[in-house]
N, C-alpha and C positions, 0 to 999 in steps of 0.2 A: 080618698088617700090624703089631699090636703088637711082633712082636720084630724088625721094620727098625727101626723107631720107633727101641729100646732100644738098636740095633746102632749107628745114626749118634749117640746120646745119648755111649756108649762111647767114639767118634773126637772129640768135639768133647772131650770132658775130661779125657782122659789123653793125654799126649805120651809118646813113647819119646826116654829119656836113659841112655847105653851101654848100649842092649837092651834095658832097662827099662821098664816103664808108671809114669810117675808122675802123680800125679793134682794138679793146678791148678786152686786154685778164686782165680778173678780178687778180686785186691785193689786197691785203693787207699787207701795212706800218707800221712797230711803231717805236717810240722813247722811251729810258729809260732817258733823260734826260742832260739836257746840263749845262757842265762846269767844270771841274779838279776833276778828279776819280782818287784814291787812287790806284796805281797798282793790288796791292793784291784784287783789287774789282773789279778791269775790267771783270777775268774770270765768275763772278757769276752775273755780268750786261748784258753782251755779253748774255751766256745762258737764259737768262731769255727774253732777247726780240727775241731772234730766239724762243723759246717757246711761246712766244706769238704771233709770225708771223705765225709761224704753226697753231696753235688753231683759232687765227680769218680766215686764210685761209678755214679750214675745215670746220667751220661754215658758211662760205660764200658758200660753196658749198655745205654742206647740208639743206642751209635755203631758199638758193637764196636772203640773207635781206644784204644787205650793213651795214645797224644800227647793227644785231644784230653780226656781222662781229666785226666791231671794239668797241662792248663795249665787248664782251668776250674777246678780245684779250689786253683788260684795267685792267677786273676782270684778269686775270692770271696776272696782275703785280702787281696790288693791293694786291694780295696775297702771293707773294711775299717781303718775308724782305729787299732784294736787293734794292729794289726804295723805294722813299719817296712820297709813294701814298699810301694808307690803313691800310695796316700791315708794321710796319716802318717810319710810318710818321714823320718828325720832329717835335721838340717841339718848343713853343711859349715860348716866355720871362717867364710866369708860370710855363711854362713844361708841360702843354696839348696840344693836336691834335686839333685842326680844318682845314677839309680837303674840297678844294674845286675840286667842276668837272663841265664838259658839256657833253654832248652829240648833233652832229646836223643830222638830215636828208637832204640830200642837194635836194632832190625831191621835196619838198613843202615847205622847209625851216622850219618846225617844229623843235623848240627845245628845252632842258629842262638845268637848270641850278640849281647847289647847292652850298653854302658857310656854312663855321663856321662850320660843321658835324663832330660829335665826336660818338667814341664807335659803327660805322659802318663800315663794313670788305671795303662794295660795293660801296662807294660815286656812282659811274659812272653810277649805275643800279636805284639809288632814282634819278638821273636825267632822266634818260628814264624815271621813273614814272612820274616823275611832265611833260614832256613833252607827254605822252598819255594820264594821267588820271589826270588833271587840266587845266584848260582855260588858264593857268598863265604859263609864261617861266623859272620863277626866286623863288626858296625860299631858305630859310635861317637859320640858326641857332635851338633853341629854336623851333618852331614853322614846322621848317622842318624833327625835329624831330617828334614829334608827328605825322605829316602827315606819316613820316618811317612806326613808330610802326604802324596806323588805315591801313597801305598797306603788314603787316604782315612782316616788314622785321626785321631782330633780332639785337637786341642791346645788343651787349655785356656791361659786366662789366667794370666800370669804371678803363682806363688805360689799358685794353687788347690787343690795338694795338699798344703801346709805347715797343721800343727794347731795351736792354741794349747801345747799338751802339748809340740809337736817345739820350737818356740818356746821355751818355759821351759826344756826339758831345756839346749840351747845356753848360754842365759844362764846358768842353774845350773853347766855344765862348766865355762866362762870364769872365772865369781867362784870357782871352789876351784881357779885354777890362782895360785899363792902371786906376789906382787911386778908381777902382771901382765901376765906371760910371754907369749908367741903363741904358738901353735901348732908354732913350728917350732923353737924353744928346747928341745922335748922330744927328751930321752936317752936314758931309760928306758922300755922296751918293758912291762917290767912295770907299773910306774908307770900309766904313762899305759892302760896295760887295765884296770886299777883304777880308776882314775876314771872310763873309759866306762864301764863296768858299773852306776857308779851313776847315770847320768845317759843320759837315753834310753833306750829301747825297745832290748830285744836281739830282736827281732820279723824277723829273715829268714822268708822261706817257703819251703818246698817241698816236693814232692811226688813220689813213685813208686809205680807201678803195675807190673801185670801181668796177661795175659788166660789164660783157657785153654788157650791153646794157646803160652806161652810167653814172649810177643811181651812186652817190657818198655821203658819210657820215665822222663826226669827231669825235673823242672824245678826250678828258683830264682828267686828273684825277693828284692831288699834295694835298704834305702838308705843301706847303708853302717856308716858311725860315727858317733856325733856328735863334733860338732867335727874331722870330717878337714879333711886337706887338700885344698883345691879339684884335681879332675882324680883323684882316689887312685882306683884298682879296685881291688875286693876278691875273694876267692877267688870268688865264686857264679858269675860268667860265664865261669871256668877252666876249661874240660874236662880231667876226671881230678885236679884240687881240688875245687873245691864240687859237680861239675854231672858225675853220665857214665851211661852206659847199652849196655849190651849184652847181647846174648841170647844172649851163650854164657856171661855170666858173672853180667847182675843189674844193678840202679839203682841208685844212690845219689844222696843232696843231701845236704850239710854246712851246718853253722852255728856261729859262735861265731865264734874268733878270726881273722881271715882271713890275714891275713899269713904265720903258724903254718902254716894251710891249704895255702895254696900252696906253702912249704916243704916241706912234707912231702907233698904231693900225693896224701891223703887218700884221695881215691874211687878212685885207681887203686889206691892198696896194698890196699885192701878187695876190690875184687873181683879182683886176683890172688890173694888166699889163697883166696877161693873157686875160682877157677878153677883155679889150678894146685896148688894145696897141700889141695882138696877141702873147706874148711872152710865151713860151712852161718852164713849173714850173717849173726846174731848173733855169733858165734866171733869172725868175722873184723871187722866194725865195733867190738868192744871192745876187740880186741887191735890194733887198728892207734889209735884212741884215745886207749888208755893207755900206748900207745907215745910218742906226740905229745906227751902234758902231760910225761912223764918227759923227755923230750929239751928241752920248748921253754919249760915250766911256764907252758902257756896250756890254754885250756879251751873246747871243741868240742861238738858233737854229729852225730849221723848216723842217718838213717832212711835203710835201703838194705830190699832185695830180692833176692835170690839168685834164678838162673836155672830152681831146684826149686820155688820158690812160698815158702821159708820167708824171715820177716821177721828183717829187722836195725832195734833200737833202741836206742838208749844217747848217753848225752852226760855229761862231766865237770866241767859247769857245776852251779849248784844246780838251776836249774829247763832244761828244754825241754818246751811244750807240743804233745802229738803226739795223732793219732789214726789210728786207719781204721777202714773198712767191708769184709767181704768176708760175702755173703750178706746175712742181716739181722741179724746182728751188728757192732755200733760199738763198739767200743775204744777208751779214750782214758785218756791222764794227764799229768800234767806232774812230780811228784817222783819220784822215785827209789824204783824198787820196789813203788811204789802205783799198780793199773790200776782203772780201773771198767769196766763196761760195758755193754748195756744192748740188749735186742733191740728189733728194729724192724717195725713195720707194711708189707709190701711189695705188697701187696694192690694193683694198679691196677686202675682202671674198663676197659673195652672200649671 
């Protein structure tokens, strides 16, 4: 009896890839967000995505789902003031939230996308909805609310998710734009990255996973820029820019400069070098990267996963704060070159 036991132990945690046994030990990734954090902000960045690398872990192990893995491990950031995803969001040139996300399955490539979404805690979770319970991949604004509400999810009161922090940052971007300018005065791509950088939360989310047996998913979740333009989408709800996933090739989420992002269409070049050029996600997230600042001199990050189980991390901002868990090991850092990490108690009651 012990060695069925050992025989079906065998089949759950190794797959064959070209003939091969490789062995998959399920992880989950996140990112709080790439580009110059505030010191005094690092410790409550850091925390929050090792809380979210725990949370989507746990979930991963008690659901066995890869999706529902990294959209809780989005909803915990979301809910958090710390990022500029849900609660915290930054403000528009108006000074309202419009928050965009995706969510992808990388199993059948199903996926669900939202923009413009205001006065919702959960962006990440109305894209799971529009990707199970709609024919459609993409809704938006106006209209994606109503779908919200007919799916029973609550809509707070107007400006709920707006912080005193997202508040100042806007004020602060407005008074350092010289003569009084608007928004729409601006020329400079550079320029004007520069001054969001200092102002506001560079706080995107997202996360990827992977189970034993393969199976890999993405999500995102942001609110933007501060001081955009009222209606702008940014890369995160783009599949194959901020947001993709497949199991023949690995997950990605991006963060940083979006625009750059969809340019260059980031999450696909990443997992083509994995896929067809054989380069293991690390390899392949830095060289598609540092390809991007060279060509567009803006500054990104990516936490991906390659289809073998091994991790992609890197961003060419000063800071991205990331973490994960796989086993009872947590991971996590936010500069460059510096990891901590730290084992964990997994011990449950019966």
């Amino acid at each position: 009896m012990a060695t069925k036991h050992y025989l079906v132990f065998l089949l759950i945690d190794y797959i064959f890839i070209a003939g091969q046994a490789v062995h998959i030990v399920p992880t989950v990734l996140v990112h709080g967000g790439a580009g110059k954090i505030a010191e005094d902000a690092i410790p409550s960045k850091l925390s929050g995505v090792k809380m979210a690398a725990h949370v989507g872990y746990e979930t991963l192990l008690s659901t066995g789902d890869v999706v529902s893995a990294v959209e809780e491990a989005v909803r915990s950031m979301e809910a958090n003031g710390a990022f500029n995803a849900g609660y915290g969001s930054v403000l528009n040139w108006e000074g309202d939230i419009q928050m965009d996300a995706a969510i992808m399955n990388g199993s059948d490539l199903n996926a669900g996308c939202v923009s413009l979404i205001t006065d919702i805690l959960h962006p990440i979770s109305l894209a799971r909805r529009v990707m199970e319970k709609t024919r459609h991949k993409y809704l938006a604004g106006h209209d994606a609310l109503i779908f919200a509400a007919e799916n029973n999810f609550t809509l707070l009161p107007q400006g709920a998710l707006i912080t005193n922090e997202s508040k100042q940052a806007l004020e602060d971007y407005k008074n350092s734009i010289n003569g009084g300018a608007t928004e729409f005065d601006f020329q400079s791509i550079s320029i004007e990255n520069g001054l969001r950088e200092t102002f506001g939360s560079p706080g995107t989310v997202g996360a990827v996973a992977i189970d034993a047996n393969g199976n890999v998913a993405a999500a995102t979740s942001t609110g933007g820029l501060t001081g955009k333009m009222p209606g702008r989408i940014g890369d995160s709800p783009i599949l194959g820019a901020g947001t993709y996933a497949d199991n023949a090739a690995g997950s990605v989420s991006a963060t940083g400069h979006g625009e750059s992002i969809m340019r260059f269409n980031v999450a696909s070049r990443i997992l083509a070098l994995v896929k067809y050029e054989g380069l293991a996600a690390q390899e392949a997230t830095s060289k598609v990267l540092d390809e991007m600042s060279e060509r567009f001199n803006q500054t990104a990050g990516v936490i991906s996963i390659d289809h073998q189980g091994n991790l992609g991390i890197y961003f060419t901002s000063q800071h991205m704060p990331w973490a994960y868990q796989t086993s009872n090991e947590l991971h996590y850092g936010v500069t460059k070159n510096i990891t901590s990490w730290k084992k964990l108690n997994l011990y449950r009651s019966s």
